[in-house]
C-alpha positions as CSV (number, residue, x, y, z in Angstrom):
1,X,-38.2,-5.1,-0.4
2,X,-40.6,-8.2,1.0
3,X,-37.5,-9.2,2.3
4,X,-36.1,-6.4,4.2
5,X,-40.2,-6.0,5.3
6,X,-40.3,-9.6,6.8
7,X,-36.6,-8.4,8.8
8,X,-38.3,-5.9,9.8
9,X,-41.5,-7.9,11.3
10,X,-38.8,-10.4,12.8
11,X,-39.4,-13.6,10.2
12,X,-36.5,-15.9,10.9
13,X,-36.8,-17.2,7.5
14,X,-36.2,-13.9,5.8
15,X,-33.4,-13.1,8.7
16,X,-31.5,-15.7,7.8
17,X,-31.4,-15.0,3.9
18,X,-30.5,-11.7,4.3
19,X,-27.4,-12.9,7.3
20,X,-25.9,-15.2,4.3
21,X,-26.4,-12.5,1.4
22,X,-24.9,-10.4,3.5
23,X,-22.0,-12.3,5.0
24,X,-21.4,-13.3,1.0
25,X,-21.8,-9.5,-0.1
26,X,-19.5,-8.7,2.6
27,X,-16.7,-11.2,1.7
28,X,-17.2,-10.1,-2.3
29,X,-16.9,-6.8,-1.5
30,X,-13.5,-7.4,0.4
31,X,-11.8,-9.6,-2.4
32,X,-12.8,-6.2,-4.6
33,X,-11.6,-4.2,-2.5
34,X,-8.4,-5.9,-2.7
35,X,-7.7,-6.8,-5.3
36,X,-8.4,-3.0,-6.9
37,X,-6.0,-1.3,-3.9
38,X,-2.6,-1.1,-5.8
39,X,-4.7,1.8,-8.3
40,X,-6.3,3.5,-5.5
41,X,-4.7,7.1,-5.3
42,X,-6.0,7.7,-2.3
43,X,-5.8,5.2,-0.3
44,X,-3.9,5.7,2.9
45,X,0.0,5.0,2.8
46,X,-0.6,1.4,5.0
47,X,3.8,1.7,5.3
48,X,3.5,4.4,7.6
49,X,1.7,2.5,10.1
50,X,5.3,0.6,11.0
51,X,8.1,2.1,13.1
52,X,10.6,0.5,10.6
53,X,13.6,1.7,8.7
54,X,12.9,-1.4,6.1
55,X,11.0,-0.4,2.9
56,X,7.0,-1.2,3.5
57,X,4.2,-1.4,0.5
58,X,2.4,2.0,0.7
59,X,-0.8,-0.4,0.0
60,X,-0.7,-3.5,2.0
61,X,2.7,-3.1,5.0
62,X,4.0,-5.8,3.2
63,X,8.1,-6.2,3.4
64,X,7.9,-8.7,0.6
65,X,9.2,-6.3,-2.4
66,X,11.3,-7.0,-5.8
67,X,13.7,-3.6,-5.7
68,X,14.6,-3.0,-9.1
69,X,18.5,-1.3,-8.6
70,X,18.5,-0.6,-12.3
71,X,15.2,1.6,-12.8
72,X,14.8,4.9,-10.7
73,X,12.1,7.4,-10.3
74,X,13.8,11.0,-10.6
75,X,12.4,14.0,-9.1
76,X,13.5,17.8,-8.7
77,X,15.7,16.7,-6.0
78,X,16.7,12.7,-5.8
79,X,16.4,9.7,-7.6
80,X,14.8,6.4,-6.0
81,X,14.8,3.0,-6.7
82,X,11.4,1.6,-7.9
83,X,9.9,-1.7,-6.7
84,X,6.8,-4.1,-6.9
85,X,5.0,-5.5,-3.8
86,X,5.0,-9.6,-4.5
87,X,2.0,-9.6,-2.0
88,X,-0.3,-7.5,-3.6
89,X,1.2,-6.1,-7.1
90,X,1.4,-2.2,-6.1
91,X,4.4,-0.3,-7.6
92,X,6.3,2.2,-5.6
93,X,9.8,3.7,-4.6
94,X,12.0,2.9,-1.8
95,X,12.1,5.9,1.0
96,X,15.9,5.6,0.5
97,X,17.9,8.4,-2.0
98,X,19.5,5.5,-4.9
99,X,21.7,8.1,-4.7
100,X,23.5,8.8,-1.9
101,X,23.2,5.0,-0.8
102,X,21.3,3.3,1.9
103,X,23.5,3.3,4.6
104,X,24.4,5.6,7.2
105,X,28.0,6.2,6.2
106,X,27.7,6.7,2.7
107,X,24.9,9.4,4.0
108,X,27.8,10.8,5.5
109,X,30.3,10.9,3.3
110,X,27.9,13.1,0.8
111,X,26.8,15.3,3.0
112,X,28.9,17.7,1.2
113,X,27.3,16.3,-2.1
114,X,23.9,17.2,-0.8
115,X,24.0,20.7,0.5
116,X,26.0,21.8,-2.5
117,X,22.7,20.0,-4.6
118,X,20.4,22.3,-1.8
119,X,22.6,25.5,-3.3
């Protein structure tokens, strides 16, 4: 509390402790922060921020991701393809149905496929 006191008074001294603990504290609390993201539950979806097609990390934007073609994440309604961010470790699942395909045509050709599904 002398510390902050001195600050307070204008003490270059005690100004210039509390600049470097904080620019340390600061830096500290960042690595942290990182490096705990991929569990965060609610941290914002940092993908959506792109106007992209191609398949972001919902932590850190990143386009650098292992796809995994072999395990899928089912729900009620589609199955995707899972994958892990090599920047920053976070798991996910690609915005893409793994199974009506990732291309326009073969969204086409099961249209049928999906509204019967929507039945």
């Amino acid at each position: 509390m002398e510390d902050w006191d001195a600050c307070e008074a204008g003490d270059p001294a005690a100004l210039r402790k509390m600049r470097e603990y904080n620019e340390r504290d600061v830096l500290l609390g960042e690595s942290l922060y990182l490096y705990l993201r991929p569990w965060d539950k609610s941290h914002p979806n940092m993908g959506l921020y792109y106007e992209t097609s191609t398949p972001r990390c919902k932590n850190c934007g990143s386009t650098d991701l292992v796809i995994d073609e072999i395990d899928t994440v089912e729900t009620t309604a589609n199955s995707y393809f899972c994958w892990v961010c090599v920047n920053c470790g976070a798991n996910g699942r690609t915005p893409v149905s793994a199974r009506y395909g990732t291309d326009k045509l073969d969204r086409e050709e099961n249209k049928d496929k999906r509204l019967a599904l929507m039945r």
